[in-house]
C-alpha positions as CSV (number, residue, x, y, z in Angstrom):
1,X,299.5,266.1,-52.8
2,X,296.3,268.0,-53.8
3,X,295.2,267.9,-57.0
4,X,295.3,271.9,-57.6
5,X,292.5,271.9,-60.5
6,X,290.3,271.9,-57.8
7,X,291.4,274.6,-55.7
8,X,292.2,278.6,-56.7
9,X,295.6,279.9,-56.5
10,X,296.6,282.8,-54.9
11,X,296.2,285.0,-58.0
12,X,292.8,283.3,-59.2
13,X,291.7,284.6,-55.6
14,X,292.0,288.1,-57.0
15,X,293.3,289.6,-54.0
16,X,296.3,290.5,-53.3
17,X,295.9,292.7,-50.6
18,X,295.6,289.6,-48.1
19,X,297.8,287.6,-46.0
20,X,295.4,284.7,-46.1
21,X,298.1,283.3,-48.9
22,X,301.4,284.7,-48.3
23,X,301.1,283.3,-44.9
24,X,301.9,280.2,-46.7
25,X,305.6,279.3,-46.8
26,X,304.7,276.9,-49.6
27,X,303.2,279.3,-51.9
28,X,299.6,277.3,-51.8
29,X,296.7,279.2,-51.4
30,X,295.5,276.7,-49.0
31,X,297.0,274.5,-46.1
32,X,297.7,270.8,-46.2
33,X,297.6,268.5,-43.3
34,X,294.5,269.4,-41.4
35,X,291.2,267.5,-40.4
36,X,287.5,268.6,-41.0
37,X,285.3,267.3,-39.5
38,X,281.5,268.1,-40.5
39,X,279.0,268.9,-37.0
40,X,275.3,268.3,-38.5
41,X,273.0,270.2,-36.5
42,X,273.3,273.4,-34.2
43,X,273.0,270.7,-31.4
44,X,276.1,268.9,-31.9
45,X,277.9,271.8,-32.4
46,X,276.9,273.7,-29.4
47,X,277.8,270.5,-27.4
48,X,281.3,270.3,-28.7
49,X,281.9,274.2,-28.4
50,X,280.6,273.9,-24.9
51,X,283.4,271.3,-24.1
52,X,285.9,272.8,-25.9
53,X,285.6,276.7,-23.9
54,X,285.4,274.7,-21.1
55,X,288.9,274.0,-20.8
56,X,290.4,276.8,-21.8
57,X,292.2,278.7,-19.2
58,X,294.4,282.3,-18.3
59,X,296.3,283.3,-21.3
60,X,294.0,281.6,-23.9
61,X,292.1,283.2,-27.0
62,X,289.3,282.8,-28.3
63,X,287.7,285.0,-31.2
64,X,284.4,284.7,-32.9
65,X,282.6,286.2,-35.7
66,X,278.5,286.3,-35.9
67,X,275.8,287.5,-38.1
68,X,273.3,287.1,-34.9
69,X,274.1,286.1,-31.4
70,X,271.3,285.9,-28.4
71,X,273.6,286.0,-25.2
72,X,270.7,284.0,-23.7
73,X,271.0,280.7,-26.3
74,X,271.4,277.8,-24.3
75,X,274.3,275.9,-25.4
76,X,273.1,272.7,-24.3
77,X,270.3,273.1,-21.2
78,X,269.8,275.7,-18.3
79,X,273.1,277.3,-17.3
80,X,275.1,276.9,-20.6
81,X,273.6,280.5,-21.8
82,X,276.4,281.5,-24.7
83,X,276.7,285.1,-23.0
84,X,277.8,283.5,-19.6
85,X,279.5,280.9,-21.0
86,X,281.8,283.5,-22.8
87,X,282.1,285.7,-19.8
88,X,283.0,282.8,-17.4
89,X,286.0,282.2,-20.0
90,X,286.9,285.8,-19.8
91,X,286.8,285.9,-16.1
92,X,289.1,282.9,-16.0
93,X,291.4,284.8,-17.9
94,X,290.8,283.7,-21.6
95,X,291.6,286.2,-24.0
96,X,287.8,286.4,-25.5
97,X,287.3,288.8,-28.8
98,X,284.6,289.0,-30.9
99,X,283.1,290.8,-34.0
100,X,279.3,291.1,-34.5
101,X,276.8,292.7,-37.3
102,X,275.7,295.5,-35.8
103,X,272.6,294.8,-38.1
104,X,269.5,296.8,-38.5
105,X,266.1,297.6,-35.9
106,X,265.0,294.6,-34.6
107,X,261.8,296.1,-36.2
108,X,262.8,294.7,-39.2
109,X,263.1,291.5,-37.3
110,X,267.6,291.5,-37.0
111,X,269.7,291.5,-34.6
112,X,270.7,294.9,-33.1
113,X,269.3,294.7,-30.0
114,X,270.5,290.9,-29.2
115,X,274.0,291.8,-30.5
116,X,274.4,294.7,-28.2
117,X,273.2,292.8,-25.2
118,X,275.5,290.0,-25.7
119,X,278.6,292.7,-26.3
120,X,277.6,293.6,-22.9
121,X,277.7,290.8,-21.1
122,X,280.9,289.9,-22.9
123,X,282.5,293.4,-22.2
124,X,281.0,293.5,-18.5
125,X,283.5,290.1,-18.0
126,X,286.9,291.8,-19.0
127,X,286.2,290.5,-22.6
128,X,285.6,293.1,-25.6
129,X,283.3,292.7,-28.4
130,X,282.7,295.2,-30.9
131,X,279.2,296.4,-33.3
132,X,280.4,296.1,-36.4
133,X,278.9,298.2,-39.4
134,X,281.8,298.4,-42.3
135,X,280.4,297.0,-44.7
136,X,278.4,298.4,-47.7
137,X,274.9,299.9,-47.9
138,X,272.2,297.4,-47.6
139,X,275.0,295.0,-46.5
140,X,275.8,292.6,-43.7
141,X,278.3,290.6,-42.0
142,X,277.8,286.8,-42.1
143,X,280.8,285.3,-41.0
144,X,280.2,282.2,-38.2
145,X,283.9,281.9,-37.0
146,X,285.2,280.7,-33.6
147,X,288.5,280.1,-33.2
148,X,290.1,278.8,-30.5
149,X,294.2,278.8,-29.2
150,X,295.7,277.4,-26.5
151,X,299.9,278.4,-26.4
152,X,301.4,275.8,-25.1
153,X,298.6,273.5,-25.8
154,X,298.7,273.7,-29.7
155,X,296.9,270.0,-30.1
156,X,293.9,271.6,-28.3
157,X,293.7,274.5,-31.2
158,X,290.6,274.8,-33.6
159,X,288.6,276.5,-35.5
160,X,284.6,275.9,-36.6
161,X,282.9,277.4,-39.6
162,X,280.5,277.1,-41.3
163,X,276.7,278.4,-41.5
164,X,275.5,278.3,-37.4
165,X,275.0,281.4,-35.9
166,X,275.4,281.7,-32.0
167,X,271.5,282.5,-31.5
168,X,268.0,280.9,-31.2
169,X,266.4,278.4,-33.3
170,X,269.9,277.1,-34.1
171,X,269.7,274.6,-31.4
172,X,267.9,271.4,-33.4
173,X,269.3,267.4,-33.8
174,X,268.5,265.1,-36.6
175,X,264.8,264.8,-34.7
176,X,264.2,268.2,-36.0
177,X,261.5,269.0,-33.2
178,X,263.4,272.6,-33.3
179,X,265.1,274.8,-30.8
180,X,262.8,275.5,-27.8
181,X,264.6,279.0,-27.9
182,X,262.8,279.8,-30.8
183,X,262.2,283.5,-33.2
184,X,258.8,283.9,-34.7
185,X,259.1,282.6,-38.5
186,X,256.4,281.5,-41.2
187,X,253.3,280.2,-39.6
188,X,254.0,276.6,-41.5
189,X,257.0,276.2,-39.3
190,X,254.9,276.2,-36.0
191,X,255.9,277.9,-33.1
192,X,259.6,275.8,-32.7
193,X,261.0,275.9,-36.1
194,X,263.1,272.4,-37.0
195,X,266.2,273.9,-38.6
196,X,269.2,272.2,-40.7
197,X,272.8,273.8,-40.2
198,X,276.1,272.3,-40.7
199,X,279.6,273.8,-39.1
200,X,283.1,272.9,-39.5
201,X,285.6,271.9,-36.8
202,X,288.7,272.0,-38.2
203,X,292.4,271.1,-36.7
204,X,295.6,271.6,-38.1
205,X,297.6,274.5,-40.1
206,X,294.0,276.1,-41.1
207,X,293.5,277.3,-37.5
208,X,296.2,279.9,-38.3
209,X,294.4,280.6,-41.6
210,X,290.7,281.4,-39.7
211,X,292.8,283.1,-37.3
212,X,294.2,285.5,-39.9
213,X,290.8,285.7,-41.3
214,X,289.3,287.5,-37.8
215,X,293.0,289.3,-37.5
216,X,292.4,291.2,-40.9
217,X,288.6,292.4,-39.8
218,X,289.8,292.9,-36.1
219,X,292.3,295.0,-37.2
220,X,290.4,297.4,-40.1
221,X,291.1,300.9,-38.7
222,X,287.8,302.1,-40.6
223,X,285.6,303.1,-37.9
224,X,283.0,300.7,-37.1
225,X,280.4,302.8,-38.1
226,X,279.9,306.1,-40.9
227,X,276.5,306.7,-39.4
228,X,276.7,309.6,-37.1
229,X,272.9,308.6,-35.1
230,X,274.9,304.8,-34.8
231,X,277.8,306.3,-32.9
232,X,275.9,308.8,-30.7
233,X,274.0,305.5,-29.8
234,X,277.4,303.8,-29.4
235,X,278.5,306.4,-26.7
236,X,275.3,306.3,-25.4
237,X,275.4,302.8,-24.6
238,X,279.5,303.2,-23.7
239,X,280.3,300.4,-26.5
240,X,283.7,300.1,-27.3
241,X,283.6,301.8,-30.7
242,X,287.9,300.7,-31.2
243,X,289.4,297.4,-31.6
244,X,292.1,296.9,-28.7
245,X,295.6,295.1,-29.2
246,X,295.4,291.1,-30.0
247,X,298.0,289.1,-28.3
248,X,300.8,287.8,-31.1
249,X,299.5,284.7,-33.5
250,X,300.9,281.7,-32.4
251,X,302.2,279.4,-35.0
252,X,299.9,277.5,-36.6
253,X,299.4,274.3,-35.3
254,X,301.5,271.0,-36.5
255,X,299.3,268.9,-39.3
256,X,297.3,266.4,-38.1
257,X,295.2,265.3,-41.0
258,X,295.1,264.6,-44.7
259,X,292.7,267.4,-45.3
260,X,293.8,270.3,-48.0
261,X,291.8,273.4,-46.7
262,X,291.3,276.4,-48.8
263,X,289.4,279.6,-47.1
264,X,287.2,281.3,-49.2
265,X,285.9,284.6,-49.0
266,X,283.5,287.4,-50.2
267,X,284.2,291.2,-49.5
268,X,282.4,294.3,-51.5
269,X,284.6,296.5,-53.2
270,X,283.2,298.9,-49.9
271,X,282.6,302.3,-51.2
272,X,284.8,305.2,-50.0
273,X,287.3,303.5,-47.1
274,X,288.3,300.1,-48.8
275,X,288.9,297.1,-46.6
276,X,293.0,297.0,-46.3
277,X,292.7,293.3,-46.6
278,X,290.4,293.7,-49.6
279,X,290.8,296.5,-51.3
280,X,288.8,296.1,-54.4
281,X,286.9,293.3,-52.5
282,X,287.3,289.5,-53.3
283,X,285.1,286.8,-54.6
284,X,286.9,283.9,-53.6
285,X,283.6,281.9,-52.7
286,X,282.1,282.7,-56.3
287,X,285.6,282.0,-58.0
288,X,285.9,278.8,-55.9
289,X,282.5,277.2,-57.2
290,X,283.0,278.2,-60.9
291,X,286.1,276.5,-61.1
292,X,285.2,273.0,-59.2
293,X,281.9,273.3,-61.6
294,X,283.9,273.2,-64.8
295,X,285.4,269.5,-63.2
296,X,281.6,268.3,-62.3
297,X,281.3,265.1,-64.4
298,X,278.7,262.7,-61.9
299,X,276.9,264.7,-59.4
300,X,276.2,267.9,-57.8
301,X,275.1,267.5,-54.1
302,X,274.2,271.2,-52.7
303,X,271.8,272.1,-49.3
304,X,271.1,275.6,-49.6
305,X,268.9,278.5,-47.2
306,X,268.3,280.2,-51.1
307,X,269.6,278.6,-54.5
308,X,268.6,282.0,-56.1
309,X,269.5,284.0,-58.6
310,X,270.0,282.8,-62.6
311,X,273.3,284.9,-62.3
312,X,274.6,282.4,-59.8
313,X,273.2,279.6,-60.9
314,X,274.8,280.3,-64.4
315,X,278.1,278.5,-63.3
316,X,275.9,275.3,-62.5
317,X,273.7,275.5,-65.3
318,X,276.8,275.7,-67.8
319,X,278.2,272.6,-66.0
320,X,274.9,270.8,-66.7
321,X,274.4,271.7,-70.4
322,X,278.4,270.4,-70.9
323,X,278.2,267.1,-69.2
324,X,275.6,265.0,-70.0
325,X,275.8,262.4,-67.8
326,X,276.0,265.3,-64.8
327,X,272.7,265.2,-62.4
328,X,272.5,267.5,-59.9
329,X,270.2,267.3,-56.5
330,X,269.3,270.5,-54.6
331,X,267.6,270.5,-50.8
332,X,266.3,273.9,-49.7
333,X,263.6,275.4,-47.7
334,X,260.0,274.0,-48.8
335,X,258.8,277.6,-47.5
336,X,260.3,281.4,-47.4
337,X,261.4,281.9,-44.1
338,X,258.7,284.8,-43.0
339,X,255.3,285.3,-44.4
340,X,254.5,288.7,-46.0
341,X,257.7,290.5,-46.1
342,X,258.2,293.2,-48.4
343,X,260.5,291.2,-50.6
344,X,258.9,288.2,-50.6
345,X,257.4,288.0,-53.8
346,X,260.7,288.7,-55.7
347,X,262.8,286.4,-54.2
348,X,260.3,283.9,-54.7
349,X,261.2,285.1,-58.2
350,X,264.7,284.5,-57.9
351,X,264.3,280.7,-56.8
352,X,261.5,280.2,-59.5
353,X,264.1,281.5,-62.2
354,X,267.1,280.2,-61.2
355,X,265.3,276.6,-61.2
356,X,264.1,277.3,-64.2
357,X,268.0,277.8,-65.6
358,X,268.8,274.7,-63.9
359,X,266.2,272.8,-65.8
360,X,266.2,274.7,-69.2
361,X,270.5,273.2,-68.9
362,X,269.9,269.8,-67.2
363,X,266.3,268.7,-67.5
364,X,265.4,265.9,-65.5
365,X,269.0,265.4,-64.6
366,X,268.0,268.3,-61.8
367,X,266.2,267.3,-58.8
368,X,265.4,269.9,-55.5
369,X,263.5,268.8,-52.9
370,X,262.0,270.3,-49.5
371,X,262.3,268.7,-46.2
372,X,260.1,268.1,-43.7
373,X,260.3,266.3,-39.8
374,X,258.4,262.8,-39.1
375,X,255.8,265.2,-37.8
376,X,255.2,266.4,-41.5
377,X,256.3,269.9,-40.1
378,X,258.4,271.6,-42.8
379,X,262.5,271.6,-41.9
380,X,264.1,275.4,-42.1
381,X,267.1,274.0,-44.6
382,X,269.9,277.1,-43.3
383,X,272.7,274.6,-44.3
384,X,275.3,276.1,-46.8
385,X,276.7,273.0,-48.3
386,X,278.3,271.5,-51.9
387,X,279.8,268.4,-52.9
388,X,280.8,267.7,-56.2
389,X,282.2,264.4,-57.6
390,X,282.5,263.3,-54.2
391,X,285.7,265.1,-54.1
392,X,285.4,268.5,-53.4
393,X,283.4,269.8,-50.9
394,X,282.4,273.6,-49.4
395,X,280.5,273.9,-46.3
396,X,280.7,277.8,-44.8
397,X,278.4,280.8,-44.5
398,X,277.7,281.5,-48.1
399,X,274.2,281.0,-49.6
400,X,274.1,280.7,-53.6
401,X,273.0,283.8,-54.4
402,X,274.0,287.4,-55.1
403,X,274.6,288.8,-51.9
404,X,277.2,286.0,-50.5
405,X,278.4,285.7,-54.0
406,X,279.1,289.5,-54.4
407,X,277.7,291.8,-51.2
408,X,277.9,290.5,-47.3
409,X,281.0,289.3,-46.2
410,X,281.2,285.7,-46.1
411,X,283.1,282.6,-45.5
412,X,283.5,279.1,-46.6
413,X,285.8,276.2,-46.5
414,X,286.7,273.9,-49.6
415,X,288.0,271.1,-48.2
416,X,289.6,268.1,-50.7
417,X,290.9,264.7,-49.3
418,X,293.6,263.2,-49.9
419,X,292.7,259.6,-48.4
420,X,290.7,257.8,-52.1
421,X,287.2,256.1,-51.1
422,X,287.9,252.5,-51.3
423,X,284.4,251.9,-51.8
424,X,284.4,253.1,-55.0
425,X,287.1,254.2,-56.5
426,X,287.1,254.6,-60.5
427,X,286.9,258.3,-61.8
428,X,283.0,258.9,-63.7
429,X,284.8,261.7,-65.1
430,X,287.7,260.7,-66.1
431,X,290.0,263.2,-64.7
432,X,291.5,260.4,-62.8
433,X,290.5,262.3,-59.1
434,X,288.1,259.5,-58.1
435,X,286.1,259.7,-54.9
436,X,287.7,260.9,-51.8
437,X,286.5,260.3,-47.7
438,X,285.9,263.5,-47.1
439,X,283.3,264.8,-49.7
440,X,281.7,261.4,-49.7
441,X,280.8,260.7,-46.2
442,X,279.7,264.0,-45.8
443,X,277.0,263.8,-48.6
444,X,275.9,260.1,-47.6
445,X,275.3,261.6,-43.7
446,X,273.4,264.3,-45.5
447,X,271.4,261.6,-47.5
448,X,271.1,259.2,-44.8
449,X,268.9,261.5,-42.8
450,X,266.6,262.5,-45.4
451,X,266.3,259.3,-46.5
452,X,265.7,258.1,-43.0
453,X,268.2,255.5,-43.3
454,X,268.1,252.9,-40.4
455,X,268.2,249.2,-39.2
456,X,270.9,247.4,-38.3
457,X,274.7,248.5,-38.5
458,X,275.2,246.3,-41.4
459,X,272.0,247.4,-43.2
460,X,273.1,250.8,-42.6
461,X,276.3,250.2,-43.9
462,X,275.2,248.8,-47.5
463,X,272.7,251.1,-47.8
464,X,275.5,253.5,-47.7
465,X,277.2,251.8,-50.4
466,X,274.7,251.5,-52.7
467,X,274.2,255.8,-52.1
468,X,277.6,255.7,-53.3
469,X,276.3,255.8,-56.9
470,X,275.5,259.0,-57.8
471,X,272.5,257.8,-60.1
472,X,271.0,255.4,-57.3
473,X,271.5,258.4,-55.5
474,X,269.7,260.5,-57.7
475,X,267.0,257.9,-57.9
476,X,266.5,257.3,-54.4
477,X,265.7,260.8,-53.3
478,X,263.2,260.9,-56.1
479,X,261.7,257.5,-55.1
480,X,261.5,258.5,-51.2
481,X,260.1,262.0,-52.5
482,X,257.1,260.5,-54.6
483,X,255.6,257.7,-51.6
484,X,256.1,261.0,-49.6
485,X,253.8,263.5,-51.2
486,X,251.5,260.2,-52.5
487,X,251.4,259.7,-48.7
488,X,250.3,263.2,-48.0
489,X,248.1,263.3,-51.2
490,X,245.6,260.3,-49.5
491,X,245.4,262.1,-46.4
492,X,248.2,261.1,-44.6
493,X,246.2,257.1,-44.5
494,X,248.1,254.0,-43.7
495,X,252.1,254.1,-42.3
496,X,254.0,257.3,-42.9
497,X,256.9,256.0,-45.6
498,X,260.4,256.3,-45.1
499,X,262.3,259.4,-45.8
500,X,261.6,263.5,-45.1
501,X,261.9,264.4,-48.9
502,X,258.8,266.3,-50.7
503,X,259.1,267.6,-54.0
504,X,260.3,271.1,-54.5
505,X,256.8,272.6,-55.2
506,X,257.6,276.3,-56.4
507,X,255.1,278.9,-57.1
508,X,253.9,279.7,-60.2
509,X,255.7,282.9,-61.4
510,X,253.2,284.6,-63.3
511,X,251.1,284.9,-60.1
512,X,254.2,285.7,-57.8
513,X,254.9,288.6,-60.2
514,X,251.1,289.9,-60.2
515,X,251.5,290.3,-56.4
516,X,254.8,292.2,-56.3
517,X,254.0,294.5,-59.3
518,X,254.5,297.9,-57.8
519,X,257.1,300.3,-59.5
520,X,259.0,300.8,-56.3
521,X,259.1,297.4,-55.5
522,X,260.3,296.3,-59.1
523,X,262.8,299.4,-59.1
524,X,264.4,299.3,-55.2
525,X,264.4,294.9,-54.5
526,X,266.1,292.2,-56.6
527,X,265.8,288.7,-55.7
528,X,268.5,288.6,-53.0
529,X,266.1,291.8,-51.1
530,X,269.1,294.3,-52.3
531,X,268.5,297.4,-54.2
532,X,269.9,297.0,-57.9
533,X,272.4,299.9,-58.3
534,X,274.5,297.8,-55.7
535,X,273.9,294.7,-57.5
536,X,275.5,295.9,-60.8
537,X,278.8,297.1,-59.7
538,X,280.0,293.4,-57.8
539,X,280.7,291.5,-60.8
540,X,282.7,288.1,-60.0
């Protein structure tokens, strides 16, 4: 059985108001049985949903959930476009359903005008696909959910979540020569951004939980918008602005695993018309990571789009200052994703102070690092992943920062095996969990590529075990990071080194803070790019 220390309960959730839990007939607050399986790189997820919508026939459902979705993203080549690969399903019959972000101007460089279009194509095909806008001032929705069901054909079900949106420049592979569907971003990531994402497939009882995840949203009877200009436009453009009738839930599919899966969530406290699901909102996600933090006694493993904020980073920092024998290793972004955005300069503030928590609490035991492709072009990190111990693991749509901790709805996975790693098996910590299959192989494919790990099967294979050890680990990245930027320091002479690390290089704040010194700016933008007022009354 799972080791409940690492996982909430239904009441350390903090929401009541869902079914997400009572569902369970066990009581748990998460389901047993099931298999995750990580998908590194949009490319290798696109491929498997591709094959996987594919077969679905009349009388199947499929749901999905996106921040951003470009009905013209090529799934994998010419004719896989995700807008007529969705309406082909929905002409075949498949039940096809979908919630997106209704997002801001494409002005500011979001999604509304690629939402709607892909909504069309969907609706146009007998599916429905609705603009959704409840959420709170300044927020977003950033749920990436698909969920597939197939009554009668339960051993086909699944689900995938995790951080990859349905859209361009999500198409990369472990080459990271980047999506040739690409959006304009910072001019160091040339004009095909390489981009790191990781997504969930999962199998098993948790396809009934992401299922009553969509359910919940699908079925808010807010209207999809308060904006009166948003739903003139809606009419305008004839958009569905109500949610139609979902077929019954099927019952969730037989185990098939030795995965424990707990769903975890963020919702705002939504001002006037709370979620039903949600009332006061939930904060599962940030709950979730404070309470596998106070077991971290080896090694924090985290890819992250932000790492900002010294609120957030307050759970890891108090993990480091308690355990000193605790390293931790961070791999985000080596550059902001646009150049010259209003907010830029504060949230290169919010990085530059949350590292600086880090390192006030852990020292030299804390480690971040950029990334970059064997073209020395820098790697857009947009993964949203933890391991800790080895043992529990999170991969979802949640950045560690204030808005997925406390503002945008969001959703994660923390997945703890119940199969030991063989390979090494005693317990750093001594809380007698050891290292388990999951967590583990998912950090040392993670490592393996940025370390450029290659040769033969067998060298691969101890090189592997050796990565086992969190403080060869630790040292590795660090070595591989140095003959990197030495490499780049002389010019680039002689053979490029193994390894894609550099050296988290972060600005110096006094002269980040000289650049964004206006009033407004100071008064209106925190380091997550929200204004303030919001940010004080989401407390986790």
């Amino acid at each position: 059985m799972t080791r409940p220390e690492w996982l909430l309960t239904a009441a350390e959730r903090g929401n009541d108001a869902t079914c997400l839990d009572s569902r369970h007939l066990d009581g748990k607050a998460w389901s047993e049985g099931n298999q995750a399986r990580p998908l590194v790189h949009g490319a290798v997820y696109f491929r498997e949903l591709l094959a996987a919508v594919r077969v679905m026939r009349r009388g199947d459902l499929l749901l999905f959930t996106d921040w951003r979705g470009d009905p013209d993203e090529r799934l994998a080549g010419p004719g896989t476009e995700i807008g007529a690969v969705l309406g082909r399903a929905a002409r075949r019959g498949v039940v096809v359903k979908g919630l997106l972000w209704r997002s801001h101007l494409d002005g500011l460089r979001f999604s509304e005008e690629e939402n709607r279009h892909l909504g069309a194509e969907i609706e146009e095909a007998g599916g429905e696909c609705l603009l959704d806008l409840r959420v709170r001032p300044g927020g977003s929705h950033h749920q990436k959910m698909v969920v597939l069901r197939h009554p009668g054909r339960p051993e086909l079900d699944v689900a995938y979540v995790g951080g990859i949106d349905l859209c361009h420049n999500r198409n990369d592979d472990a080459a990271h020569r980047g999506d040739r569907q690409s959006l304009p971003m910072a001019a160091a990531y040339g004009p095909h951004p390489p981009w790191h994402d990781v997504q969930l497939a999962l199998r098993g009882p948790v396809v009934g939980d992401v299922e009553a995840v969509f359910r919940e949203r699908w079925e808010d009877p807010a209207p999809l918008s308060r904006s009166p200009l948003t739903r003139l436009r809606a009419l305008a453009h004839r958009e569905d602005t109500s949610a139609g009738t979902l077929p019954p839930q099927e019952p969730d599919p037989a185990p098939c695993g030795t995965h424990s899966v707990q769903l975890l969530r963020t919702y705002p406290n939504r001002l006037l018309r709370g979620y039903p699901f949600a009332p006061d909102g939930e904060r599962s996600i940030a709950r979730g990571y404070l309470r596998a933090l106070r077991r971290a006694r080896a090694l924090i493993y985290v890819e992250d789009q932000y790492l900002w904020s010294p609120r957030v980073v307050a759970g890891f920092a108090r993990a480091l200052a308690g355990e000193p024998g605790l390293m931790m290793i961070g791999v985000v972004p080596s550059v902001p994703e646009q150049d010259g955005r209003f907010s830029l300069p504060m949230n290169l503030i919010g990085r530059v102070e949350a590292l600086d928590e880090l390192r006030r609490a852990g020292g030299d035991r804390v480690a971040v690092y950029g990334v970059e492709n064997r073209a020395g072009t820098p790697v857009y990190v947009h993964a949203k992943v933890c391991v800790i111990d080895d043992v529990w693991a999170s991969v979802g749509s949640d950045n560690i920062n204030l808005r997925s901790w406390t503002h945008d709805s969001e959703l994660s996975c923390a997945v703890v095996d119940e199969t030991p790693d063989p390979r090494r098996p005693s317990d750093p910590g001594g809380l007698g969990d050891g290292a388990r299959v999951f967590a583990r192989e998912l950090r040392l494919e993670l490592m393996g590529e940025h370390l450029d790990v290659e040769g033969t099967a067998r060298q691969r294979a101890a090189a592997s075990d050796a990565l086992c050890d969190p403080a060869f680990a630790f040292a590795a990245f660090d070595k591989a990071a140095a003959a990197l930027d030495a490499w780049h320091a002389r010019g680039r002479r002689g053979p490029r080194p193994p390894g894609r690390l550099r050296r988290y290089a972060a600005p110096d704040l006094p002269s980040v803070q000289r650049v964004s010194a206006t009033p407004l700016h100071r008064a209106l933008i925190d380091p997550d790019g929200r204004p303030q007022r919001l940010r004080r009354r989401n407390a986790f």
